[in-house]
Residue frames as a rotation matrix with the C-alpha (Angstrom) as fourth column:
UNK 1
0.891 -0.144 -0.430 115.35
-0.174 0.767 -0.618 78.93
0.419 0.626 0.658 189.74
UNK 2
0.869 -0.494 0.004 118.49
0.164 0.296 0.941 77.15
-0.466 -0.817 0.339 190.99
UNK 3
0.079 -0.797 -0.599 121.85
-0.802 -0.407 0.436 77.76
-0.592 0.447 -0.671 190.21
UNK 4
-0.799 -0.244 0.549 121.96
0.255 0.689 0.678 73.86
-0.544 0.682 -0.489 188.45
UNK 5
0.464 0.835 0.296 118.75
0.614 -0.062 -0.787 74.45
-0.639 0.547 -0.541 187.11
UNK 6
0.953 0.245 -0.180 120.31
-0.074 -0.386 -0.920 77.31
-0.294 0.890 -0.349 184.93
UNK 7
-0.302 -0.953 0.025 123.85
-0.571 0.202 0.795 75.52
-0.763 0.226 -0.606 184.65
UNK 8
-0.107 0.181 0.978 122.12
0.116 0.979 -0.168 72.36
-0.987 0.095 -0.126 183.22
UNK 9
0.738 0.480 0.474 121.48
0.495 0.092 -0.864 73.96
-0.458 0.873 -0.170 179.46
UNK 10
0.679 -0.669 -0.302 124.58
-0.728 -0.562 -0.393 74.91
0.093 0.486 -0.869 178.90
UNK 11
0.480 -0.146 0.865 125.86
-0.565 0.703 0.432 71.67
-0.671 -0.697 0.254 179.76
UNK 12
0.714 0.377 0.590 125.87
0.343 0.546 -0.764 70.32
-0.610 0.748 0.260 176.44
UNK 13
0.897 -0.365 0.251 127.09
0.024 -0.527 -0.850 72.86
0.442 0.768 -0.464 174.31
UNK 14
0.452 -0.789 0.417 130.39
-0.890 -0.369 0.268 72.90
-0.057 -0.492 -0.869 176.96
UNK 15
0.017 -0.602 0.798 131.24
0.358 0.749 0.557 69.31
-0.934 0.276 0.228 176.54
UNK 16
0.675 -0.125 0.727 131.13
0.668 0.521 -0.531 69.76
-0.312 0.844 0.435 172.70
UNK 17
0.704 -0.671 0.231 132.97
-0.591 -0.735 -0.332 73.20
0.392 0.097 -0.915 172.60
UNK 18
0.352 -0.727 0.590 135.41
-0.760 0.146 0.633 71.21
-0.546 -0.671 -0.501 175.13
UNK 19
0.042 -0.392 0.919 135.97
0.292 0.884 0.364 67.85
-0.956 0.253 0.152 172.62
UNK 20
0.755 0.078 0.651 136.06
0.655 -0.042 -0.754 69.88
-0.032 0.996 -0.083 169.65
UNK 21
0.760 -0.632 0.154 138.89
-0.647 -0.759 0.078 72.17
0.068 -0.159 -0.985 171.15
UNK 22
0.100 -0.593 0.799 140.78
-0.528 0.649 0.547 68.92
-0.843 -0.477 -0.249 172.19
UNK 23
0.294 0.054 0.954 140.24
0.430 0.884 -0.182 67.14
-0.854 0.464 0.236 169.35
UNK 24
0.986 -0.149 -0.076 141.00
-0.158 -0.676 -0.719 69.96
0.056 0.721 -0.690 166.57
UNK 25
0.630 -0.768 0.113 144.79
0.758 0.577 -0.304 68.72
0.168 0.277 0.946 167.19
UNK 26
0.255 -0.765 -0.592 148.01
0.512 -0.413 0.753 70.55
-0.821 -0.495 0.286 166.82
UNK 27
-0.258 -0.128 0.958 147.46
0.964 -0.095 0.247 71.81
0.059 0.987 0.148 163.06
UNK 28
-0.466 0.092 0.880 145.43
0.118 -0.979 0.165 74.50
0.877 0.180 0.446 163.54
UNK 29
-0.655 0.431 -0.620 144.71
0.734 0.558 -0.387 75.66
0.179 -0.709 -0.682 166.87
UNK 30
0.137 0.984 0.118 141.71
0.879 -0.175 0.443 77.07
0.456 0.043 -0.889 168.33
UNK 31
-0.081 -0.656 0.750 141.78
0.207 -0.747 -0.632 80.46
0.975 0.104 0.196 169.70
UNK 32
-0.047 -0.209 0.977 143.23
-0.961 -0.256 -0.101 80.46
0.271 -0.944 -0.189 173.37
UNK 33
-0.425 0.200 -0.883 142.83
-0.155 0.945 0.288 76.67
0.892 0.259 -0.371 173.00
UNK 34
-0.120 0.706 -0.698 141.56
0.514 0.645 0.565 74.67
0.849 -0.291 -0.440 175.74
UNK 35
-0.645 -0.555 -0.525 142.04
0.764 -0.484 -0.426 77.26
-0.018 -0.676 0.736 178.24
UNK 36
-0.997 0.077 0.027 140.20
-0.042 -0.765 0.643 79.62
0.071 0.640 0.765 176.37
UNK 37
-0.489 0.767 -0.415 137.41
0.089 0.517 0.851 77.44
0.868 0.379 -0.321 175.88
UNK 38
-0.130 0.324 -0.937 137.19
0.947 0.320 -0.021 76.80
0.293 -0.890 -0.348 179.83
UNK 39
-0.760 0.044 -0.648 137.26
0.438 -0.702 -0.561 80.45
-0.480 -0.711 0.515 180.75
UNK 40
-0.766 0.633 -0.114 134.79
-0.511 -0.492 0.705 81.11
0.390 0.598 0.700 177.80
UNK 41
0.302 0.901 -0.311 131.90
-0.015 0.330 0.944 78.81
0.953 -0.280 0.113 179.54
UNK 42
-0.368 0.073 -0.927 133.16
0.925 -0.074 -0.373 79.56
-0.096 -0.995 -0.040 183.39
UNK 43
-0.895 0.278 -0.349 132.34
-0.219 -0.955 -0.199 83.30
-0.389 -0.102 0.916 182.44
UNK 44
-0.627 0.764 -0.152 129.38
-0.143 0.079 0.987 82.61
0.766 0.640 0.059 180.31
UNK 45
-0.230 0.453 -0.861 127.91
0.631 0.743 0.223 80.21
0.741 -0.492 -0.457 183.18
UNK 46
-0.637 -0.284 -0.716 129.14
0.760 -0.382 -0.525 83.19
-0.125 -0.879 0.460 185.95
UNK 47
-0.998 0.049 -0.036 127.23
-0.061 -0.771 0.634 85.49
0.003 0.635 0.772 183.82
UNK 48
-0.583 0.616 -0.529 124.31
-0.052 0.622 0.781 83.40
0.811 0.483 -0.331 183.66
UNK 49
-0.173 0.104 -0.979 124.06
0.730 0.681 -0.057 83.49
0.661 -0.725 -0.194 186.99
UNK 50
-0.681 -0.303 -0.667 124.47
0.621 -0.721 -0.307 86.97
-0.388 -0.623 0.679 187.84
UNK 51
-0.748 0.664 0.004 122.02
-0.327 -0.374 0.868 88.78
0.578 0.648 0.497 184.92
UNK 52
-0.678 0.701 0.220 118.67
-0.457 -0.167 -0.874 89.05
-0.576 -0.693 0.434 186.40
UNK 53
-0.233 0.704 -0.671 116.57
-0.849 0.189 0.493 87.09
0.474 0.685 0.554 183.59
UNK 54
-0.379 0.692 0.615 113.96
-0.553 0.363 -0.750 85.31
-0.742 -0.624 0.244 184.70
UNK 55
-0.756 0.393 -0.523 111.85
-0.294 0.510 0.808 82.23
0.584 0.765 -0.271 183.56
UNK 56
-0.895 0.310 -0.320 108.91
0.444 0.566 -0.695 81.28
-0.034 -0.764 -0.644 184.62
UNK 57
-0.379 0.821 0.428 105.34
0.633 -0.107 0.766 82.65
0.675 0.561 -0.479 185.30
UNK 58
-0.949 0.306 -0.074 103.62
-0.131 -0.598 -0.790 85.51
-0.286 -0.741 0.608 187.52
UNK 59
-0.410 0.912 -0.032 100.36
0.850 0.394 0.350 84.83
0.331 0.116 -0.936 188.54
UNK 60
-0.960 0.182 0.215 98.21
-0.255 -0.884 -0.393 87.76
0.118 -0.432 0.894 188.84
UNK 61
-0.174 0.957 0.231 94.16
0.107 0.251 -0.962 87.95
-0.979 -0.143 -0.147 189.95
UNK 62
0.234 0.589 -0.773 93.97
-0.506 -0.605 -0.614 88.87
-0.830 0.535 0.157 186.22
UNK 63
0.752 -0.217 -0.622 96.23
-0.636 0.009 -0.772 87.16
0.173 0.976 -0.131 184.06
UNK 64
0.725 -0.681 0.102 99.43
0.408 0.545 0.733 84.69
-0.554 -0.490 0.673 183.65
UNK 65
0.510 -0.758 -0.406 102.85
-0.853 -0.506 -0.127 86.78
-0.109 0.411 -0.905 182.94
UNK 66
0.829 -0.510 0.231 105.05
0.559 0.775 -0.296 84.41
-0.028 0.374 0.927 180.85
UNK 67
0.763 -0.641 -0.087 108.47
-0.610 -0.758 0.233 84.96
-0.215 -0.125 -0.969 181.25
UNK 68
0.786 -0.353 0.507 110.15
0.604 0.614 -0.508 83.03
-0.132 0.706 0.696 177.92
UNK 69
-0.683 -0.437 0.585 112.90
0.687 -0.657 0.312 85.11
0.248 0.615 0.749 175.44
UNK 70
-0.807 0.125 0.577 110.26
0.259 -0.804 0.535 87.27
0.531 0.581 0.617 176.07
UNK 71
-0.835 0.551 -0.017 107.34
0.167 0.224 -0.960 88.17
-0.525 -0.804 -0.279 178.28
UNK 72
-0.794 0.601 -0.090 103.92
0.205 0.404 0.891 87.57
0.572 0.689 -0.444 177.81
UNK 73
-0.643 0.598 0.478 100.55
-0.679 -0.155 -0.718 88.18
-0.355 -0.786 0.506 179.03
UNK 74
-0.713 0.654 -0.252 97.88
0.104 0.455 0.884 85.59
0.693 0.604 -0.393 178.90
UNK 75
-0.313 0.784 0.536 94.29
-0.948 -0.286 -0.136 86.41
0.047 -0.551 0.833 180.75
UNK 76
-0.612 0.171 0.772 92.73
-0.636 0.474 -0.609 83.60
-0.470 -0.864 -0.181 182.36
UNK 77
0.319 0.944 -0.090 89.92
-0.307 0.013 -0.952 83.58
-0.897 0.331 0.293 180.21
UNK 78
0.446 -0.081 -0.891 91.91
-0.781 0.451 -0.432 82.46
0.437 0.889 0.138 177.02
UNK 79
-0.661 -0.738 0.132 93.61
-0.742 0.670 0.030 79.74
-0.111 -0.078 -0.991 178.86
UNK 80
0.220 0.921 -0.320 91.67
-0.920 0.305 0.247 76.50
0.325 0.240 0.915 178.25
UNK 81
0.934 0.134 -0.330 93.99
-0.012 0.938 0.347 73.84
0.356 -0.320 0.878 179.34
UNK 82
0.393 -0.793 0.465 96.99
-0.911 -0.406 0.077 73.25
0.127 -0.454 -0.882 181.71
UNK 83
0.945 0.303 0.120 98.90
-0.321 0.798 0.510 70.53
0.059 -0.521 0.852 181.13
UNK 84
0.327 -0.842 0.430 102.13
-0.274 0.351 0.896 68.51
-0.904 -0.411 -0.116 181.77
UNK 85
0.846 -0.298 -0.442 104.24
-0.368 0.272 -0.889 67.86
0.385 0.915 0.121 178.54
UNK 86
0.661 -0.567 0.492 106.93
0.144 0.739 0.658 65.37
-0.737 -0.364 0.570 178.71
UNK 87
0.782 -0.519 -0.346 110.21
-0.506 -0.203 -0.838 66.04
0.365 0.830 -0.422 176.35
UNK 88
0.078 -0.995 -0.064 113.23
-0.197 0.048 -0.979 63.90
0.977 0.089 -0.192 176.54
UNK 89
-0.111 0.001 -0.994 112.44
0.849 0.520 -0.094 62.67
0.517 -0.854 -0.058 180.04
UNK 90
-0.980 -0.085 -0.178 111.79
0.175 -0.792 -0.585 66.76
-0.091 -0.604 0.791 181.11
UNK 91
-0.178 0.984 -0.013 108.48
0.798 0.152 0.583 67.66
0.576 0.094 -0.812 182.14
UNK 92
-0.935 -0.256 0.247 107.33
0.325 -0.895 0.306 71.08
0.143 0.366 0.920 181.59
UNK 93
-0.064 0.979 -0.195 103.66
0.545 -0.129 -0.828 72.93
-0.836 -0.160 -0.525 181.97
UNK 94
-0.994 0.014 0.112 102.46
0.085 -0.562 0.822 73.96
0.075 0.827 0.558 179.06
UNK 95
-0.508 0.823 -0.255 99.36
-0.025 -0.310 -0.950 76.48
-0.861 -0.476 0.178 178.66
UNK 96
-0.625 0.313 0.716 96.83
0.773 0.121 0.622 75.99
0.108 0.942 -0.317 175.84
UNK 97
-0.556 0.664 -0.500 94.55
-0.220 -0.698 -0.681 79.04
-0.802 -0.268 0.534 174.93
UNK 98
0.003 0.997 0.081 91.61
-0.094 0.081 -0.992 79.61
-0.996 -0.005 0.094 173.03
UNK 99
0.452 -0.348 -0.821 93.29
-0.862 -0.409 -0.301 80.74
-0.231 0.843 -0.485 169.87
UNK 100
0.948 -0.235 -0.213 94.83
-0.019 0.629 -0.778 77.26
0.317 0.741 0.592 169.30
UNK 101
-0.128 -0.954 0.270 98.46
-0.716 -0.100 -0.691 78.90
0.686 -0.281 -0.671 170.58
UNK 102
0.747 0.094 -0.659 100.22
0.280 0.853 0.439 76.72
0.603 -0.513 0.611 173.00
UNK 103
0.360 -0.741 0.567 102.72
-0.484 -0.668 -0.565 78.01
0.797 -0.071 -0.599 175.27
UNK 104
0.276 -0.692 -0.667 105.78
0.625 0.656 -0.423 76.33
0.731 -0.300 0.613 177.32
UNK 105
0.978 -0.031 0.208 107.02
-0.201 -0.423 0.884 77.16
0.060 -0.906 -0.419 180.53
UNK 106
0.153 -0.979 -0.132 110.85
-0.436 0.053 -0.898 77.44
0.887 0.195 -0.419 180.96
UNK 107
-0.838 -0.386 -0.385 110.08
-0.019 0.726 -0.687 77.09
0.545 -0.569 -0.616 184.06
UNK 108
-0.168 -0.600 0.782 109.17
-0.704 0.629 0.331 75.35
-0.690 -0.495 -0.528 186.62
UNK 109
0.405 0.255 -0.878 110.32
-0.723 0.677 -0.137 72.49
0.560 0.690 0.458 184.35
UNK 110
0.341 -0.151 0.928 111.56
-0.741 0.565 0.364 69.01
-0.579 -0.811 0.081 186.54
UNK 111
0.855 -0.172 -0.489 113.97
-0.233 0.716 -0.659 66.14
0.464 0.677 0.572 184.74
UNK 112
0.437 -0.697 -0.569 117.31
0.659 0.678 -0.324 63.88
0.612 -0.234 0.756 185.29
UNK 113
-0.092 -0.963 0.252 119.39
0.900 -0.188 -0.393 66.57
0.426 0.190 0.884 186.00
UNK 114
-0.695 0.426 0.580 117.68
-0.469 -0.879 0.084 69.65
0.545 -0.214 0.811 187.01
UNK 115
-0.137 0.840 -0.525 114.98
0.599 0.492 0.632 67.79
0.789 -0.227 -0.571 189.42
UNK 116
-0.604 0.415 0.680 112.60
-0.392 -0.898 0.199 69.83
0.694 -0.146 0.705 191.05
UNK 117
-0.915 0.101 -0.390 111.15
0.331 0.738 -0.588 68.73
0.229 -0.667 -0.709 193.98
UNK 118
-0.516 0.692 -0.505 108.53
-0.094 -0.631 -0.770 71.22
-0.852 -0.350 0.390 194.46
UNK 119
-0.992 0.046 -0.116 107.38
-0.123 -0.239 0.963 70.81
0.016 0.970 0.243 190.47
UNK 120
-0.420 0.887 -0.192 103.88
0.749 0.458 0.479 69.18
0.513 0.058 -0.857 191.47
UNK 121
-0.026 0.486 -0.873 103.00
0.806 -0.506 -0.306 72.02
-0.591 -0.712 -0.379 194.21
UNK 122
-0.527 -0.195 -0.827 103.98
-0.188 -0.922 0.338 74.59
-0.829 0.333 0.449 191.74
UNK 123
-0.873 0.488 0.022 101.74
0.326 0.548 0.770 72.69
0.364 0.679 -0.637 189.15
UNK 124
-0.161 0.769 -0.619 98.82
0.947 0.296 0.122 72.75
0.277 -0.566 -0.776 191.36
UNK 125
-0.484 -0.283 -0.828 99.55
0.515 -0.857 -0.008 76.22
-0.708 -0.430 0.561 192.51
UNK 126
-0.983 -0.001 -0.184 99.61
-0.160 -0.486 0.859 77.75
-0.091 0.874 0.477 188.53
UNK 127
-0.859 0.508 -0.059 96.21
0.493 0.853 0.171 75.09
0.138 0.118 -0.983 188.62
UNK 128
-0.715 -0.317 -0.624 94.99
0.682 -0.512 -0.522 76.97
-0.154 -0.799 0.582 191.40
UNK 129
-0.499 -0.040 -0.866 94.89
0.147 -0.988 -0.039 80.13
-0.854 -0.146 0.499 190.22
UNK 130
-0.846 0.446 -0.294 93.67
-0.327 0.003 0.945 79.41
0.422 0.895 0.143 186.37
UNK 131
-0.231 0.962 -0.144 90.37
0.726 0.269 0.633 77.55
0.648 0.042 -0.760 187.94
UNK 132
-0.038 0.282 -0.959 89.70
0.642 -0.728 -0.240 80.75
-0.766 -0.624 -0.154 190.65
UNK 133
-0.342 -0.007 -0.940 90.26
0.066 -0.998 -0.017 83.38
-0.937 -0.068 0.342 188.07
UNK 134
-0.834 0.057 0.548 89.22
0.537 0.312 0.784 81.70
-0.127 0.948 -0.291 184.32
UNK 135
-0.502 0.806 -0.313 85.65
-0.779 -0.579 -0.240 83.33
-0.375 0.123 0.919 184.66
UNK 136
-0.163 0.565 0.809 82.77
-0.317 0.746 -0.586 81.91
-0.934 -0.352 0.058 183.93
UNK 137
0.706 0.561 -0.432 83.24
-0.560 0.068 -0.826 81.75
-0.434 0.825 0.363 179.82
UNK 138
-0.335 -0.733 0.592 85.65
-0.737 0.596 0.319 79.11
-0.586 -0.330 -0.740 180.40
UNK 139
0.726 0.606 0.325 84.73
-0.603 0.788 -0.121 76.13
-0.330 -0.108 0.938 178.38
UNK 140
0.322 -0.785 0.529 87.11
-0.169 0.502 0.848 73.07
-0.932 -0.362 0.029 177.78
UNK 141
-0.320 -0.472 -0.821 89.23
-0.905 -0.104 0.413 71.73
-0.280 0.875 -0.394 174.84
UNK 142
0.674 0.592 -0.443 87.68
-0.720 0.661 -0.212 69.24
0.167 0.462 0.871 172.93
UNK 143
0.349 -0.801 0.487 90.16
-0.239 0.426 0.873 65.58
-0.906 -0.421 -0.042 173.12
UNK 144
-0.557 -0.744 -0.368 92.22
-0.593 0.045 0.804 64.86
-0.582 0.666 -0.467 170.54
UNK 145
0.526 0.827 -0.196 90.46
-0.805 0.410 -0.430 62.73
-0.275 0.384 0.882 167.89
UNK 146
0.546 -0.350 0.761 91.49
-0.175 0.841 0.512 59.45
-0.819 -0.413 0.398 167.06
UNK 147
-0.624 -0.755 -0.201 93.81
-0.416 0.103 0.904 58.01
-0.661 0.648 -0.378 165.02
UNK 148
-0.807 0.336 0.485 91.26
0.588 0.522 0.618 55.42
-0.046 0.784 -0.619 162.72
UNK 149
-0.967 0.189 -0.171 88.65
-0.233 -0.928 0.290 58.74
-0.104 0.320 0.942 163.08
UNK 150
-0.184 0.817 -0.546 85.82
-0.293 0.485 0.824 56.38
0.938 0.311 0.150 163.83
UNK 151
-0.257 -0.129 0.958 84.64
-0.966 0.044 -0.253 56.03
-0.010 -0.991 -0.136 167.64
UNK 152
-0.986 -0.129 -0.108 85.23
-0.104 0.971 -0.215 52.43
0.132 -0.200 -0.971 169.26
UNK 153
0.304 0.927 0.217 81.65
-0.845 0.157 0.512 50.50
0.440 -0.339 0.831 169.67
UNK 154
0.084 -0.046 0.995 81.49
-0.971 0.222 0.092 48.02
-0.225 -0.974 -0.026 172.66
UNK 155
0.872 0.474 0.121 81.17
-0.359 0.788 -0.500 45.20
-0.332 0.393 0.858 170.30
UNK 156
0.708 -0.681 0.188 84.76
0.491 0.283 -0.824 45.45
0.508 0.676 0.534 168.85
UNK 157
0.162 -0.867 -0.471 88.09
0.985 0.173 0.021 45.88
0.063 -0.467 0.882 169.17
UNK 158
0.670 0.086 -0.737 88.99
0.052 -0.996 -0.069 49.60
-0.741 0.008 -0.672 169.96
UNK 159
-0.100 -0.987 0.127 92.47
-0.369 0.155 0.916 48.81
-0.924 0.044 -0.380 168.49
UNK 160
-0.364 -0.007 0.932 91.16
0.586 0.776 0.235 47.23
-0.724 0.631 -0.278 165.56
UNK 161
-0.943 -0.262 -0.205 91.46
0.038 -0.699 0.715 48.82
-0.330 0.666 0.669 161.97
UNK 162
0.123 0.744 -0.657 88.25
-0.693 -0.409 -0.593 50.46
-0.710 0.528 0.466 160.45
UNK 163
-0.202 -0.566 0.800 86.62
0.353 0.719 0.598 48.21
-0.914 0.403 0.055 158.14
């Protein structure tokens, strides 16, 4: 992961620490005031950077290792679908398994700020590896069901309300 890639989520939380130190006035300041603040997210960030935690996924011939808050194994065989999820203009791979769970990738995730050039090859890659190793009791996820819960007939509008 790049070094913006794990600057970018802390991004946030440093402008508001930084306009709520500034803006708290001369009544009661903040400890180490704005100073403070800045050396409290230049270390954080330096930190951030130096700690070995990982995000992301190992692919083995057996399984995908999720590597969230926490690691994970998921065998091939419960995955059932791999797909792109869009949040907030970030787009993310999320794995669906048999059980219903769903599970997010930290990374590789690809958006305004953090863009990932590689995000499609590493897509395809993860792809890859889940159709080579899924086995053969693989079967897909049903689609979502509609919203009026009544399938469209060629005669009518799809769009049009159940009568």
């Amino acid at each position: 992961m790049a070094v913006w890639q794990r600057i970018t989520p802390f991004l946030p939380m440093a402008v508001i620490t930084a306009v709520l130190f500034t803006a708290s006035g001369t009544e009661i300041p903040p400890p180490g005031g704005v100073p403070g603040a800045v050396a409290f997210w230049v270390a954080l960030l330096v930190l951030g950077n130096i700690l070995p935690f990982r995000l992301g996924i190992t692919l083995t011939p057996s399984a995908a290792v999720v590597h969230n808050l926490r690691r994970r194994t998921i065998p091939w065989s419960d995955i059932q679908a791999i797909q792109v999820q869009s949040t907030a203009g970030i787009k993310s791979i999320v794995l669906h398994e048999a059980n219903g769970r769903s599970t997010e990738l930290r990374a590789p995730t690809t958006g305004f700020l953090s863009w990932d050039r590689q995000f499609e090859d590493k897509l395809h890659t993860i792809e890859t590896w889940w159709q080579t190793h899924r086995g053969p009791d693989w079967t897909p996820i049903p689609p979502p069901p509609a919203w009026w819960n009544t399938p469209p007939t060629p005669d009518r509008n799809p769009l049009a309300p159940p009568k």
